[in-house]
Backbone bond lengths (Angstrom), bond angles and torsions (degrees), N, CA, C in turn:
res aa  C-N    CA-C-N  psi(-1)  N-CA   C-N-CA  omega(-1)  CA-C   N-CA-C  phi
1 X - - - 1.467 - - 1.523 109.72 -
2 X 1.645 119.32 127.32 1.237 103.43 177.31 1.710 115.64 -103.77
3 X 1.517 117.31 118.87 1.283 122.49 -133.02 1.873 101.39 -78.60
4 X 1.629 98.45 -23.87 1.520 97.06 -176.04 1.596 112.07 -86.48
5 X 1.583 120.61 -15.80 0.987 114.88 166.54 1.320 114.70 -65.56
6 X 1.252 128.45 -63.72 1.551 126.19 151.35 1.106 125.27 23.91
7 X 1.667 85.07 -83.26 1.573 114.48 -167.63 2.025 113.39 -57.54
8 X 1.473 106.08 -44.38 1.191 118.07 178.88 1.555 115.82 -70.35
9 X 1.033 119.63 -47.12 1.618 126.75 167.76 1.668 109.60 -60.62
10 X 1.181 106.45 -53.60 1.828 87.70 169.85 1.404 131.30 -70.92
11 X 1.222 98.05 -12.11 1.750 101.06 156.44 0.987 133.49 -95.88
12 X 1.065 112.86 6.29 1.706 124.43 167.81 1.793 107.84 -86.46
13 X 1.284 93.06 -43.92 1.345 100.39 -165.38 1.522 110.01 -69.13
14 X 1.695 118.82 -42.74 1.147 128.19 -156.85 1.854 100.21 -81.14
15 X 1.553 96.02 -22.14 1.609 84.84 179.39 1.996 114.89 -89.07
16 X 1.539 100.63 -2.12 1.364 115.68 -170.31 1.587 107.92 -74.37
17 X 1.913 102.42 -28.90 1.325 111.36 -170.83 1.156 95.99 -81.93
18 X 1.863 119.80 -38.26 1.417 91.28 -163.56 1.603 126.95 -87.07
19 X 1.421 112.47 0.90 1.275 128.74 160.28 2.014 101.84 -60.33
20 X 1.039 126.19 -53.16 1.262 103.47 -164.42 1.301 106.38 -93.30
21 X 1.667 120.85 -3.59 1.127 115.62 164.12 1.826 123.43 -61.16
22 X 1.311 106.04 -29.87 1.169 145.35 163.91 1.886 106.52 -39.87
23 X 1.051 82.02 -72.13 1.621 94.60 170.86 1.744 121.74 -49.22
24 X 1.595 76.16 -68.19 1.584 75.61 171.57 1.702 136.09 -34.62
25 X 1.197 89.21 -63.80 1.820 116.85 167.09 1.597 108.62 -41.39
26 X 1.078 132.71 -87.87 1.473 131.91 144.42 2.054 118.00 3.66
27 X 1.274 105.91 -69.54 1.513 112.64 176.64 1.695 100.05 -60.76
28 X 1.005 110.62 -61.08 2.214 122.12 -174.73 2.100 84.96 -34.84
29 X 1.750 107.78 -65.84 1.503 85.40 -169.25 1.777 127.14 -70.22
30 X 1.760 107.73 -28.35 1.365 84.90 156.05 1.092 156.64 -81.53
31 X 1.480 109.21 -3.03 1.283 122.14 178.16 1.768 101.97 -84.34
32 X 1.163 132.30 -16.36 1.516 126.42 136.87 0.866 125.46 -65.80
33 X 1.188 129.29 -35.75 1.755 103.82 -161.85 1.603 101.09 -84.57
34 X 1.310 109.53 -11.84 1.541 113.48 161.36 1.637 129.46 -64.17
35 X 1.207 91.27 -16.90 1.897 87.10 -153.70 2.139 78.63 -107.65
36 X 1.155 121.66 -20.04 1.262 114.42 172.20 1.062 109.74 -79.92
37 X 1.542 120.02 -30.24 1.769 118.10 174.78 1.442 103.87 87.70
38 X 1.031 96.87 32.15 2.179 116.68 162.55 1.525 110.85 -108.52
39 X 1.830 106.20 -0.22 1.771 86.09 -165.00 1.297 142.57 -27.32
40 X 1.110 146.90 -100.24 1.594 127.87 -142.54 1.284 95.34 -82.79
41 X 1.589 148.70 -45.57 1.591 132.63 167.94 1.195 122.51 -26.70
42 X 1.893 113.19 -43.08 1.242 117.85 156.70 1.525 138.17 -46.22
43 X 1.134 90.89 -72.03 1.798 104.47 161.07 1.380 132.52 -64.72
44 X 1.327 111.47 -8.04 1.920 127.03 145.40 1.458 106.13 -54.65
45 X 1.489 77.22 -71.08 1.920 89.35 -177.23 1.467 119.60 -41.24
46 X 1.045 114.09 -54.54 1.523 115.16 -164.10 1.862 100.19 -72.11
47 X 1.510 110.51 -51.92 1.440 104.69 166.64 1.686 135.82 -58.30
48 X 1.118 107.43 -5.25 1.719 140.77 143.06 0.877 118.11 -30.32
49 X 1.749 111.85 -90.79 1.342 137.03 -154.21 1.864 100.69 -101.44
50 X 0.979 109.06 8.06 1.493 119.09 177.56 1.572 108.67 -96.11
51 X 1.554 120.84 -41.00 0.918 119.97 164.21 1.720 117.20 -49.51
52 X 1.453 107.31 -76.35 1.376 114.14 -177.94 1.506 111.67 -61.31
53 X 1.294 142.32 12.09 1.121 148.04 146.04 1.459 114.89 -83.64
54 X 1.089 118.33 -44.26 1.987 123.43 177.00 1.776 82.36 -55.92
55 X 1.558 123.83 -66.03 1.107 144.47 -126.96 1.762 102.27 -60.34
56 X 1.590 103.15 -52.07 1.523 131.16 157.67 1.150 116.41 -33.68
57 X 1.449 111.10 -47.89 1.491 109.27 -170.16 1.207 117.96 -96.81
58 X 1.390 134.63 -32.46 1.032 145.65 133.96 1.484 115.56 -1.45
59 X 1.248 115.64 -76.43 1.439 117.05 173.88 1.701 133.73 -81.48
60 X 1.274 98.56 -14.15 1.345 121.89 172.85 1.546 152.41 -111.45
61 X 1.518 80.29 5.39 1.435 99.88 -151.57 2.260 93.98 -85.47
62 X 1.091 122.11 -27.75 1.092 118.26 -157.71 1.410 111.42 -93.98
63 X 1.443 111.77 -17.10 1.481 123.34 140.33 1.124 132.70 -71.68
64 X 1.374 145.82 5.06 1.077 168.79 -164.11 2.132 73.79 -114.26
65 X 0.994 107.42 -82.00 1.459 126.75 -139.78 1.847 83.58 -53.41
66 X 1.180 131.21 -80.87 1.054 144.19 149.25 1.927 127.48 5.01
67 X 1.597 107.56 -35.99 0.766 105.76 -165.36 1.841 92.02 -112.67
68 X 1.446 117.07 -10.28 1.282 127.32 179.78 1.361 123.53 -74.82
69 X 1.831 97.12 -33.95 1.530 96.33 172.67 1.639 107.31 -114.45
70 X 1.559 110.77 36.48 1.246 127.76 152.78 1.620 104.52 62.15
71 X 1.344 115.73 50.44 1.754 130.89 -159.87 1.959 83.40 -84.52
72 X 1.343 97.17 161.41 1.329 104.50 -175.32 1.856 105.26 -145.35
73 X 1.783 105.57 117.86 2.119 87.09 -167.33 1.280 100.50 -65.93
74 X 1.122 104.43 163.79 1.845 113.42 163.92 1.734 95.56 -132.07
75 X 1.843 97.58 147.93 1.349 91.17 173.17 1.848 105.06 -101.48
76 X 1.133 110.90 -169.44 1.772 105.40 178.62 1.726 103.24 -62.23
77 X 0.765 132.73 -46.42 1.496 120.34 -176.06 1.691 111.10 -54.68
78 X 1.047 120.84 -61.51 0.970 135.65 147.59 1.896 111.98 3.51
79 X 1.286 115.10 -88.36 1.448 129.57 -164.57 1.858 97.04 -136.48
80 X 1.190 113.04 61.91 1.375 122.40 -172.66 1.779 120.41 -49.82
81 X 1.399 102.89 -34.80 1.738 116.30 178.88 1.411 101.92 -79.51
82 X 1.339 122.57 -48.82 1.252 124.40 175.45 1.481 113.67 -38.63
83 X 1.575 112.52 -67.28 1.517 135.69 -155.93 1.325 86.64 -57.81
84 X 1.802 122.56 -66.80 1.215 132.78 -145.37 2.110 103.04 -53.97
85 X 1.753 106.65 -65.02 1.220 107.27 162.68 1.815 122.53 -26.09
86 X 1.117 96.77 -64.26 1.845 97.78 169.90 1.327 112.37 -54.22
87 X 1.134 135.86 -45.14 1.245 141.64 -171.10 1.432 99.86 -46.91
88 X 1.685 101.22 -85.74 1.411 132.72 162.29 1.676 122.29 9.24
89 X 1.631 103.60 -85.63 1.525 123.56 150.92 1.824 114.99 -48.26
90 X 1.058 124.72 -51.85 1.534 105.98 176.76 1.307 115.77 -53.14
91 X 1.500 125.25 -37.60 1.555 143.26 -173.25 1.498 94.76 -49.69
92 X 1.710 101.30 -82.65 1.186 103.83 175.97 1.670 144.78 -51.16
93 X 1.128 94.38 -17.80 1.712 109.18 -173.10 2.011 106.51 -85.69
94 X 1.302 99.91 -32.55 1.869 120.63 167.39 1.712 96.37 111.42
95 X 1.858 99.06 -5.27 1.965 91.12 -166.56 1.897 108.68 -69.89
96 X 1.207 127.98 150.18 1.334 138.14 -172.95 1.912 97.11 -68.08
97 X 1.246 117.77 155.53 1.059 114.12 -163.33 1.572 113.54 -80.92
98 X 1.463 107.39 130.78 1.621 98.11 -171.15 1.529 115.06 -91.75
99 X 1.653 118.77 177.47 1.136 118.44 -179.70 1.311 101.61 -88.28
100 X 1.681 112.74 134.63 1.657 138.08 177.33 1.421 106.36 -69.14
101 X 1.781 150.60 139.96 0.509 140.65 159.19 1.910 109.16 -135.35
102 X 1.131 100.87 154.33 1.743 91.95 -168.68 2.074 95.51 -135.75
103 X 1.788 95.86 125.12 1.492 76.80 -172.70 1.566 88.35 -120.29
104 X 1.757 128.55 145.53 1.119 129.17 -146.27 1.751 89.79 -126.57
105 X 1.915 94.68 98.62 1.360 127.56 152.30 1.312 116.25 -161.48
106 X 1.186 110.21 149.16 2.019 138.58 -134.70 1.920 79.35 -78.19
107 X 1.044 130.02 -34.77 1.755 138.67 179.75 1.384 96.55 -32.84
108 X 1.305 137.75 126.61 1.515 121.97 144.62 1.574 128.18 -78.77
109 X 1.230 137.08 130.14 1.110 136.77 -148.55 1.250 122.47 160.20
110 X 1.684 118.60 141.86 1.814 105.79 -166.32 1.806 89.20 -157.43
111 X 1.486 102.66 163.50 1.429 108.56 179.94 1.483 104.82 -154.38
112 X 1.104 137.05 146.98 1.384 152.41 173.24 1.825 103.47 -97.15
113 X 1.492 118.83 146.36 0.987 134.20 -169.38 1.558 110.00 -140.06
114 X 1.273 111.27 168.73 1.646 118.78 158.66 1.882 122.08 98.31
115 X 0.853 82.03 143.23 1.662 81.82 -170.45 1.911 129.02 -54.64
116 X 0.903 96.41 -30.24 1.812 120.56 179.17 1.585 113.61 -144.71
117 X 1.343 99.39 169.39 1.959 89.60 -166.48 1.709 90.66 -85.91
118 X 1.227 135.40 10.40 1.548 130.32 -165.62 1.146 72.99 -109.53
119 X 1.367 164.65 6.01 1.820 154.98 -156.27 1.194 105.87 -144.27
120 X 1.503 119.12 -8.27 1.630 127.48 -148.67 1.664 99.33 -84.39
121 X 2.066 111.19 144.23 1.142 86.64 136.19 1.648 93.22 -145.79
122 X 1.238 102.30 -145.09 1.848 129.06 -151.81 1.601 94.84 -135.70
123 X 1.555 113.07 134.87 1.119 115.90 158.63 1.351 108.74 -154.18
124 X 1.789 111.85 122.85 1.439 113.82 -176.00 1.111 96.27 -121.70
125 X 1.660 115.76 149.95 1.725 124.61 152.55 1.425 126.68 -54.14
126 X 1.268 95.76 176.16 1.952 103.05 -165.38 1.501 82.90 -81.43
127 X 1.537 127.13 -54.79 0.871 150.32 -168.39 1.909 107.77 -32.42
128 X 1.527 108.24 -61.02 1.870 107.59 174.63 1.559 86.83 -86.98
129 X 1.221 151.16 40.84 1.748 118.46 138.75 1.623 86.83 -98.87
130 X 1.073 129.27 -51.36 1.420 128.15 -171.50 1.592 114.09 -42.45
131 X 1.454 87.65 -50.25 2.452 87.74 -165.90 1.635 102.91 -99.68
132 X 1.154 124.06 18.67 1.180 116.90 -161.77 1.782 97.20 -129.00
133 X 1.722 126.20 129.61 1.145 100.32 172.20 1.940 112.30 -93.77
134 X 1.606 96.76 -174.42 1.424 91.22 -162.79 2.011 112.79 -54.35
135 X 1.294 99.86 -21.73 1.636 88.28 179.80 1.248 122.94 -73.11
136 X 1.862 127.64 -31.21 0.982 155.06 148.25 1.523 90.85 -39.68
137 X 1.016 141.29 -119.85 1.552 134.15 -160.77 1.598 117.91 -38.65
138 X 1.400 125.77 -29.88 1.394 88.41 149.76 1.857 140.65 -82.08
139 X 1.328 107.94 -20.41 1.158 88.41 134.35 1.596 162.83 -20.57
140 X 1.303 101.99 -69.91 1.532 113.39 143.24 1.626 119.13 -51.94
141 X 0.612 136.17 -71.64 1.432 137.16 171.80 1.274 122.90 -29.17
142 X 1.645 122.41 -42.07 1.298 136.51 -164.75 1.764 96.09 -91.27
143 X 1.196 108.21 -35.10 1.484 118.09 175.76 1.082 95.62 -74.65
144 X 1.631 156.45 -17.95 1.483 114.51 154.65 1.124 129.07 -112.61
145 X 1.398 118.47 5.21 1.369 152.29 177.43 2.094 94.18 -62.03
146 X 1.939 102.58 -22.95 1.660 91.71 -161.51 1.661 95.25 -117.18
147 X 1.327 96.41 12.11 1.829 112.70 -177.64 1.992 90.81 -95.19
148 X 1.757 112.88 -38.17 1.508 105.52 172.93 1.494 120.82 -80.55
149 X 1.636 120.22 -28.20 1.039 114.72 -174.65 1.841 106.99 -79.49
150 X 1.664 117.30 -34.32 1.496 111.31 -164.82 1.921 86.73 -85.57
151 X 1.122 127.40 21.09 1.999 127.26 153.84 1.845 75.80 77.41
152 X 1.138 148.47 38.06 1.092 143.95 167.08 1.722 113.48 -57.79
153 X 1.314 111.06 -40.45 1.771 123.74 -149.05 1.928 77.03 -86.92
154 X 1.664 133.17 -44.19 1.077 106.53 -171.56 1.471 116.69 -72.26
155 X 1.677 114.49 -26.80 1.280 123.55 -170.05 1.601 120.16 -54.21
156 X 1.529 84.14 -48.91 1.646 95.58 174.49 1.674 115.44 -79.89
157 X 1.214 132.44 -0.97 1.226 147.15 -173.60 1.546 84.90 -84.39
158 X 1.083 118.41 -77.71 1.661 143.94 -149.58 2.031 88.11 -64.06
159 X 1.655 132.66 -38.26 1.179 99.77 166.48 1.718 117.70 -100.14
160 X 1.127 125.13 7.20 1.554 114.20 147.73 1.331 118.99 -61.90
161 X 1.425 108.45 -13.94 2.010 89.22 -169.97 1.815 92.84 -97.16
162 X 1.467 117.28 -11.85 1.213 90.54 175.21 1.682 116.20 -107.16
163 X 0.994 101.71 0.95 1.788 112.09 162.13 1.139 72.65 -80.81
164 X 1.009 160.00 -160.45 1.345 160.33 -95.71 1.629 129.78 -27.75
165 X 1.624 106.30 -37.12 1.198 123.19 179.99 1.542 112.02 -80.79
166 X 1.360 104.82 -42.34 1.537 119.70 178.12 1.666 95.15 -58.64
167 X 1.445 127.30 -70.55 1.529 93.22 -164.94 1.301 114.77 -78.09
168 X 1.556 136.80 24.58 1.645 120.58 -177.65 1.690 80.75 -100.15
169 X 1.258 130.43 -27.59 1.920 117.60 170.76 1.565 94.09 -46.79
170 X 1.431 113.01 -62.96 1.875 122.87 -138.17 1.898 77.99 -65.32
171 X 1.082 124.20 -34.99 1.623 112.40 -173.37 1.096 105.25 -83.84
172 X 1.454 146.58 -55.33 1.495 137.11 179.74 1.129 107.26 -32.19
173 X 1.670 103.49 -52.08 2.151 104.13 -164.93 1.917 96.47 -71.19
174 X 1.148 106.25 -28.27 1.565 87.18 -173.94 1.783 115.61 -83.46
175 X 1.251 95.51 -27.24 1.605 84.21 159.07 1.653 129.94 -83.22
176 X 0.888 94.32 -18.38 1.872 85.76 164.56 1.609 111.16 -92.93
177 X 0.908 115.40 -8.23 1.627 119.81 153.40 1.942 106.16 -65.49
178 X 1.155 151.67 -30.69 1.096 152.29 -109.05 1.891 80.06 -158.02
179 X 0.990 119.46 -26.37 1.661 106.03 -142.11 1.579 106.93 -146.46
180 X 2.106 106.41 3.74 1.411 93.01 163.38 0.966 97.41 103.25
181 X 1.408 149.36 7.52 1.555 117.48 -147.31 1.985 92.18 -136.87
182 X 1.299 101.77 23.42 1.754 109.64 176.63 2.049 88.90 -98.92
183 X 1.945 71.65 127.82 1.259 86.66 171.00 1.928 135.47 -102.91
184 X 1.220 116.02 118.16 1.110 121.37 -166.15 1.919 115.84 -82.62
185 X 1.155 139.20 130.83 1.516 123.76 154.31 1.547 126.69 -160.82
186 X 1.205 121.84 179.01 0.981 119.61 -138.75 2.037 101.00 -56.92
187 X 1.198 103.40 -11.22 1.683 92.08 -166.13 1.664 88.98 -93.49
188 X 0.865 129.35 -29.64 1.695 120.15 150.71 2.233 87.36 102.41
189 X 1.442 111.06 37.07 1.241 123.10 -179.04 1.446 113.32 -84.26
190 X 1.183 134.03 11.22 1.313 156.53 112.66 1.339 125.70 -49.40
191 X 1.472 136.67 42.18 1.197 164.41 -162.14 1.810 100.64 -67.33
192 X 1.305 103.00 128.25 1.846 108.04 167.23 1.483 115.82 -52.66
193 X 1.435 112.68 -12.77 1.351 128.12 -178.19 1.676 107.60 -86.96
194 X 0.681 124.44 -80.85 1.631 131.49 161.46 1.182 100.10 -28.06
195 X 1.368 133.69 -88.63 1.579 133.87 -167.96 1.514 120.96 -49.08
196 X 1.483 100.91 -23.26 1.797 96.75 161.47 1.396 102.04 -75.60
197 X 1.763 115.39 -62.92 1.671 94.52 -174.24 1.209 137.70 -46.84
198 X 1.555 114.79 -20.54 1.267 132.82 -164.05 1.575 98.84 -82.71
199 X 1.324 129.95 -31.99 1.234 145.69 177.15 1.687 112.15 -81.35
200 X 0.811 133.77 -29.77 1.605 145.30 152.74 1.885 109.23 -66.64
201 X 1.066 105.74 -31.33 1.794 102.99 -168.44 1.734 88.68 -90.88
202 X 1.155 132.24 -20.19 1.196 124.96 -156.18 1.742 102.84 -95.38
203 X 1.379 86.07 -8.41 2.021 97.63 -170.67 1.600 86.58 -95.02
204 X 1.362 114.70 -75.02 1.359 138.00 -149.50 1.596 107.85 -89.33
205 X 1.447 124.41 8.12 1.235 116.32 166.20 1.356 113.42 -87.09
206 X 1.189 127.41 -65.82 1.483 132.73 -172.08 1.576 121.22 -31.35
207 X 1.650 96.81 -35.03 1.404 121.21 -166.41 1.427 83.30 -79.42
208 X 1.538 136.93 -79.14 1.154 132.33 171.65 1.553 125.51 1.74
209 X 1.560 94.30 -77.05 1.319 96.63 166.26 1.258 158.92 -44.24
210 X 1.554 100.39 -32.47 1.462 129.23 -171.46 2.238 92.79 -84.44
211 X 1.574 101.77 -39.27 1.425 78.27 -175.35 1.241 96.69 -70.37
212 X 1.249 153.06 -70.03 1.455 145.41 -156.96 1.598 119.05 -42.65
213 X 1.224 112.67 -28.41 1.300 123.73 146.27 1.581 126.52 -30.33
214 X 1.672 78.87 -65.47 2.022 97.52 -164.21 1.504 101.03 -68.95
215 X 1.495 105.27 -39.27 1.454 108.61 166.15 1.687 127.70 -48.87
216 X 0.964 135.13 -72.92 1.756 142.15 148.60 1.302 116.56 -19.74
217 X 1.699 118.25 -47.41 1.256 108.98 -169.46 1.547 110.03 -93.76
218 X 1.945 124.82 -14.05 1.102 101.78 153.71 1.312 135.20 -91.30
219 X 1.597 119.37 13.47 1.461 123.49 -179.12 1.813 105.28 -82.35
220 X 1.862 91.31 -25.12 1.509 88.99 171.66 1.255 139.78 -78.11
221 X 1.573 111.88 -16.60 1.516 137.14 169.88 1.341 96.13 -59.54
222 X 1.682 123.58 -79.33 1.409 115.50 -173.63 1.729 120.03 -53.27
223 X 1.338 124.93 -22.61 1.415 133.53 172.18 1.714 103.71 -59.00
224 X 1.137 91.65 -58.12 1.663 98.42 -172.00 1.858 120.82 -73.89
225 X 1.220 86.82 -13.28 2.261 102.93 170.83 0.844 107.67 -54.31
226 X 1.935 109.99 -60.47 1.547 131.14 -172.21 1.099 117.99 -85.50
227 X 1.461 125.51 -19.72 1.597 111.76 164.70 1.922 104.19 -84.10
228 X 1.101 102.28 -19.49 2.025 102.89 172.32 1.264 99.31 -59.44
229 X 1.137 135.22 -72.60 1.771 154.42 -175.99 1.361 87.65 -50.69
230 X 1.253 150.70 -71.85 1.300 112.09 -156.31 1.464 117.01 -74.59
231 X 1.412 109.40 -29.53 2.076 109.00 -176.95 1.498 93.21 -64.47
232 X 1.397 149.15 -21.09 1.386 133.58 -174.25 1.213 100.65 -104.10
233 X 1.509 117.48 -0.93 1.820 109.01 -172.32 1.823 128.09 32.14
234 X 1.771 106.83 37.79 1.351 139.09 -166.27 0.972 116.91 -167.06
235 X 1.589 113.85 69.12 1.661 128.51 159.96 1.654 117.21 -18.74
236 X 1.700 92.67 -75.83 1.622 104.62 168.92 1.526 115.54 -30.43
237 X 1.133 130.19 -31.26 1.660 103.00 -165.48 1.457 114.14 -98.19
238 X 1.191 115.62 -9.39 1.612 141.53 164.90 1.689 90.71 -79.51
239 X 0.695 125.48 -51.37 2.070 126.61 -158.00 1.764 92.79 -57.81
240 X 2.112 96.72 -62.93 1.584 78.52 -152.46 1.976 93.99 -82.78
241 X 1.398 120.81 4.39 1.352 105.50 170.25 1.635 125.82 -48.23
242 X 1.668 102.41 -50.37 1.451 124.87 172.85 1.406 117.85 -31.31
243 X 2.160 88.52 -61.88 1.515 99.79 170.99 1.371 138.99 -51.01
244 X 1.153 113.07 -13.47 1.291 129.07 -155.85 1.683 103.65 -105.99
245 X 1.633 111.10 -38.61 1.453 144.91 153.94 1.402 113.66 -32.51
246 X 1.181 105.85 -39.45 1.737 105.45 -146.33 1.634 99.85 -125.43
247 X 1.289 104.52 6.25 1.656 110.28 -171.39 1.603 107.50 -118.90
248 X 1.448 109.79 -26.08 1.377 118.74 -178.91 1.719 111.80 -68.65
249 X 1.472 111.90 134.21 1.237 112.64 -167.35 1.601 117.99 -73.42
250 X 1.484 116.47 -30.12 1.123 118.14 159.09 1.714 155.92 -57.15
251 X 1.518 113.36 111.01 1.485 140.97 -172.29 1.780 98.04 -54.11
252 X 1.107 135.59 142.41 1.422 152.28 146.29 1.302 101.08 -57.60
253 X 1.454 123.70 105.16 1.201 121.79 148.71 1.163 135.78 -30.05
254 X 1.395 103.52 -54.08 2.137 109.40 167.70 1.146 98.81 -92.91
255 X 1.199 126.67 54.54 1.493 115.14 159.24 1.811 125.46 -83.17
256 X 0.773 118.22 158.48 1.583 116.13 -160.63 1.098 123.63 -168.80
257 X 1.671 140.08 104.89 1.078 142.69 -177.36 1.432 124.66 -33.36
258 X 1.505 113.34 -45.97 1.557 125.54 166.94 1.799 111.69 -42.01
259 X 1.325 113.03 -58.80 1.383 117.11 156.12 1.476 154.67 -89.82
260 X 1.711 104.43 0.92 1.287 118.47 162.13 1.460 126.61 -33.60
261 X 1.351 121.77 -27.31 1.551 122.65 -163.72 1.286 112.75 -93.92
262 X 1.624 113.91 -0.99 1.391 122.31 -159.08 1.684 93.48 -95.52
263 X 1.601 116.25 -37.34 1.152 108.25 -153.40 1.684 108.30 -76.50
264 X 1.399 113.18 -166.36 1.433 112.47 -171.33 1.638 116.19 -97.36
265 X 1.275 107.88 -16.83 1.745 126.49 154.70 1.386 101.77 -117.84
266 X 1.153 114.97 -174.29 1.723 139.53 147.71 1.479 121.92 -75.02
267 X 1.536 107.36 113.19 1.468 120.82 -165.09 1.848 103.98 -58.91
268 X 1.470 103.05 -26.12 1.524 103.33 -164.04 1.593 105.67 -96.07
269 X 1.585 125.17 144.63 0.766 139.16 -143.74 1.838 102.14 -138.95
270 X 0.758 102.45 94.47 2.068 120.03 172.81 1.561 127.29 -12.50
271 X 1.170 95.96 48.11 1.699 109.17 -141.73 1.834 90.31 -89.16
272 X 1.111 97.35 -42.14 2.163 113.25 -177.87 0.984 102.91 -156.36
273 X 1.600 96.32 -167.37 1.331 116.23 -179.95 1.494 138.82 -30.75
274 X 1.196 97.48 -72.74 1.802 117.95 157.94 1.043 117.13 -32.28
275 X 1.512 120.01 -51.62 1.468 112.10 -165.77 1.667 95.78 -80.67
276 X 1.446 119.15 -39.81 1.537 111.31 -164.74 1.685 109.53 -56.53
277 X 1.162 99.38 -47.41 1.874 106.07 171.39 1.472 120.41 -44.23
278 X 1.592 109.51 -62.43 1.661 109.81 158.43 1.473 125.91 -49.37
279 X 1.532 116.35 -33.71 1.392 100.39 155.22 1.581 135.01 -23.01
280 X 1.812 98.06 -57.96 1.175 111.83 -157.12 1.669 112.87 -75.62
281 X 1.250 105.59 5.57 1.646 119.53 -173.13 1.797 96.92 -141.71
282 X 1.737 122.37 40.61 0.880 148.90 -158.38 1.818 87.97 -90.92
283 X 1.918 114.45 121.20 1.465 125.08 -174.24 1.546 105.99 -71.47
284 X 1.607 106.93 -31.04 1.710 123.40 172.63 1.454 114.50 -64.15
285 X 1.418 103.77 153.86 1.716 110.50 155.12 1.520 76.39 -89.64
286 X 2.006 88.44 159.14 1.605 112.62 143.41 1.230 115.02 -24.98
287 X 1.699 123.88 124.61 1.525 120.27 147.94 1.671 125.98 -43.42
288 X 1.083 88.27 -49.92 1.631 99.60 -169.61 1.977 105.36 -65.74
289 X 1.031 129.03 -39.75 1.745 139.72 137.91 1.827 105.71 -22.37
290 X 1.235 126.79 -66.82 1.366 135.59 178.86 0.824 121.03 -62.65
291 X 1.651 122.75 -46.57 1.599 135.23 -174.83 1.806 94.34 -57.12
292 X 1.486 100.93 -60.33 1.376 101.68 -167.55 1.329 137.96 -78.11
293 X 1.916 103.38 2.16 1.389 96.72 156.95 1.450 108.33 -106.66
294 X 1.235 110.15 4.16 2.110 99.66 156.65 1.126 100.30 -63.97
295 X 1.154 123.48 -60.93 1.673 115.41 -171.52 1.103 140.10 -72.22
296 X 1.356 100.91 22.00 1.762 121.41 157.12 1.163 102.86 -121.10
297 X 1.086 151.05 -30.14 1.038 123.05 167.25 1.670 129.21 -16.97
């Protein structure tokens, strides 16, 4: 596998989607604000409050994230093996040193956050310092240490806020469908044409979105394997970390679909129904897919 070709082709690609994801998002609000018969005030509006909503999250969003799955900083005295490993890998990797965070459930599992690697931090469970030995956790570590340096934590930031934005349109238009709020007048710019599309985008957008999502955020898992594996120059300790990840019976208490995509597996665990369905809109590739191209490497 040649790891920098990789690396360059999935960043081409992942920023290609989010340009037309871009687009997309944009068309979803005018093709509402048409079919409600608000056009372009509408689609001002929404390109408005879309800004200062990206804008919000942008700067805020990883404290939000942080404070959701109840992350706690530690300084090096604190969790000294921990810090030192992080340290270690930032040195080597050239990224500025990030903030340590340690969130205390038996789950093994870790995620990188923050807008730029000068903004970045790290948050692992008690759970992978405990079951994981030290080569196994740097592994992990180096794998998200290359999720802050390849701008991964903003990339994937930047398409949750518009999966996010995309379905609060698909719900506005469906509640004023429900609630009266389609507007009719004399130029009759509320067209049966628009209000069907607008009624199709309101079903079939969100869903849209969410795959282009699932798409980006697993090209970034495998991006970030192979840039982990090369700063440790030790596939294996990332490989059987995964394994070790993906076998343990324990669910993340704060686990949460909103932030599932961040972590280094999937917090949710195949327990029923619910979870088998979320599978199928699963932010991960297959482990067993990952394991086995570390081990060709």
């Amino acid at each position: 596998m040649n790891i920098y070709k990789s690396i360059r082709v999935n960043k081409w690609k992942s920023w290609l989607i989010i340009v037309l994801f871009i687009i997309f998002a944009l068309t979803v609000g005018y093709v509402i604000g048409e079919a409600t018969g608000y056009g372009y005030p509408f689609t001002t509006g929404v390109f408005i409050f879309s800004v200062f909503y990206a804008f919000g999250s942008f700067f805020f969003s990883d404290k939000i994230v942080l404070g959701t799955n109840r992350a706690k900083k530690i300084k090096k005295e604190n969790n000294p093996e921990l810090y030192r490993i992080v340290e270690n890998l930032s040195i080597a990797s050239g990224n500025p040193m990030p903030n340590v965070y340690v969130i205390n459930d038996p789950a093994p599992n870790a995620f990188a956050t923050g807008r730029d690697p000068k903004h970045a931090s790290i948050a692992v469970t008690t759970g992978l310092q405990e079951k994981l030995s030290k080569i196994e956790l740097e592994g992990v570590i180096a794998h998200e240490l290359s999720h802050v340096k390849n701008y991964d934590t903003r990339l994937l930031m930047i398409t949750a806020v518009l999966v996010g934005f995309v379905a609060l349109l698909a719900d506005i238009f469906t509640r004023s469908l429900f609630w009266g709020g389609i507007r009719k007048d004399e130029n009759n710019k509320t067209g049966a044409i628009f209000l069907l599309a607008g009624i199709i985008l309101a079903i079939l957008a969100p869903i849209f979105a969410s795959l282009i999502q699932l798409s980006v955020s697993r090209k970034r898992e495998y991006l970030a394997d192979a840039s982990g594996a090369l700063l440790t120059r030790y596939p294996e300790g990332l490989a059987s970390a995964l394994e070790k990840i993906s076998s343990d019976k324990n669910e993340m208490r704060s686990s949460s679909s909103a932030t599932a995509h961040l972590f280094i597996a999937s917090p949710f665990k195949e327990k029923n129904l619910k979870s088998k369905i979320s599978g199928l809109f699963s932010t991960h590739p297959p482990i067993e897919e990952r394991v086995r191209i570390l081990r060709s490497m």
